[in-house]
C-alpha positions as CSV (number, residue, x, y, z in Angstrom):
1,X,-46.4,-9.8,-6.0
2,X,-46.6,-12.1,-8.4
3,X,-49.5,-10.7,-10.5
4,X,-47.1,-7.0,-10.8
5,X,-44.6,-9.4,-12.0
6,X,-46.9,-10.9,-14.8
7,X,-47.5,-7.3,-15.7
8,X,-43.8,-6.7,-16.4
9,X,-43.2,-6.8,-20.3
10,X,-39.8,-8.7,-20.3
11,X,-37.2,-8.4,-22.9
12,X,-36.8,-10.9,-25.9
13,X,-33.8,-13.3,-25.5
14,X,-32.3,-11.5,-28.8
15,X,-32.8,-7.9,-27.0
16,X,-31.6,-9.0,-23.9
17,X,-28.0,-10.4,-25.7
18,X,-27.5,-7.3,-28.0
19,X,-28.2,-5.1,-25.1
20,X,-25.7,-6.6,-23.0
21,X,-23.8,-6.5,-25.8
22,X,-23.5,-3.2,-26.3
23,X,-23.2,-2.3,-22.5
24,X,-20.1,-4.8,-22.8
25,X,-18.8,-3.0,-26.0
26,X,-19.2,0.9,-24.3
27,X,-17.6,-0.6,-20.6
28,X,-14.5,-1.6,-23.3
29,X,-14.4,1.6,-24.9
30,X,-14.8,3.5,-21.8
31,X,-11.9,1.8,-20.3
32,X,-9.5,2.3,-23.3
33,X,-10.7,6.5,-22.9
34,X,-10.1,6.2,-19.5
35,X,-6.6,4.6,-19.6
36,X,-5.2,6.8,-22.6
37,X,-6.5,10.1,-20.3
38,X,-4.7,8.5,-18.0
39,X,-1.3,7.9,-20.0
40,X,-1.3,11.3,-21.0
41,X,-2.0,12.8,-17.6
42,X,1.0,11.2,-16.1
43,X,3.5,12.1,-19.4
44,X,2.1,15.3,-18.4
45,X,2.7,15.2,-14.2
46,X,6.7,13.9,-15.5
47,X,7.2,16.6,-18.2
48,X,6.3,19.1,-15.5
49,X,8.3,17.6,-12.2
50,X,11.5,18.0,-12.4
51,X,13.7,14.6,-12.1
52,X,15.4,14.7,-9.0
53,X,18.5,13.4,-9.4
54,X,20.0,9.8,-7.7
55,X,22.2,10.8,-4.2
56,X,25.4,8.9,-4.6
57,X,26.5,7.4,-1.8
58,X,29.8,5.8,-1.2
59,X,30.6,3.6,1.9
60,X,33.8,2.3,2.7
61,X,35.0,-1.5,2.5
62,X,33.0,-3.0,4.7
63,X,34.7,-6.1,6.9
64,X,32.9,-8.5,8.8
65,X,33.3,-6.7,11.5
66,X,31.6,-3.2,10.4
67,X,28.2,-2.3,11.1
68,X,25.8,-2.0,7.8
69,X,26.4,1.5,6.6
70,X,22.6,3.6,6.7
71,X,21.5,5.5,3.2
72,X,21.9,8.7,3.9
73,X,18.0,8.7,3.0
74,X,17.1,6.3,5.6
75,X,15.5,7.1,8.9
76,X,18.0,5.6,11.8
77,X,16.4,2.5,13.4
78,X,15.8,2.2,16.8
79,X,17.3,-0.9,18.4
80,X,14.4,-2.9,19.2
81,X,16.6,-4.3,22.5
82,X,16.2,-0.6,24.0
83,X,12.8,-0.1,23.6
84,X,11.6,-3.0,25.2
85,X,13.7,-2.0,28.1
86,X,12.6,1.1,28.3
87,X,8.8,0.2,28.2
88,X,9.6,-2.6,30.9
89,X,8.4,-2.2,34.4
90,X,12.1,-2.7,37.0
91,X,11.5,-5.7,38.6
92,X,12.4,-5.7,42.1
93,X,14.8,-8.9,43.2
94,X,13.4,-10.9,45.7
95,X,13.8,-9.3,49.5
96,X,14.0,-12.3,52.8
97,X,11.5,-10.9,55.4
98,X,13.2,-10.2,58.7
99,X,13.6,-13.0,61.3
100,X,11.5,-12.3,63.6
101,X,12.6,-12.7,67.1
């Protein structure tokens, strides 16, 4: 392995710098190409979609003693209380054995 390796023809220390140099320099100006296509595909996507517009909603006063009003654009929340009850096995109380006689 070692002889194929003496057979290699390595690079110059000034070849090997300007050529990473450039790879740098095309990776920079690649990513500025790729950022302004994407810029102009999302003006693009927003000029197209119509804006839908904010839903307004009003909620009474609430006291201390009201319940949090839900957005209208929530999903209702399950009470966590109810589902670990349902999802509980019944336990059975605790039966004394007949006397036996």
């Amino acid at each position: 392995m070692v002889a194929e390796l003496k057979k290699v023809t390595w690079p110059s220390k000034k070849k090997w710098i300007s050529s990473s140099i450039m790879v740098l320099v095309f990776m920079l100006f690649m990513g500025v190409v790729i950022g302004l296509l994407d810029l102009g595909a999302v003006g693009v996507v927003k000029t197209l979609t119509p804006a839908q517009p904010a839903v307004a909603t009003t909620a009474p006063a609430a006291d201390a003693t009201d319940a949090p009003v839900a957005d209208a654009t929530e999903a209702p929340v399950a009470d966590p209380t109810e589902e670990a009850a349902a999802t509980e096995a019944p336990t059975a109380e605790p039966t004394e054995a007949p006397a036996a006689e």
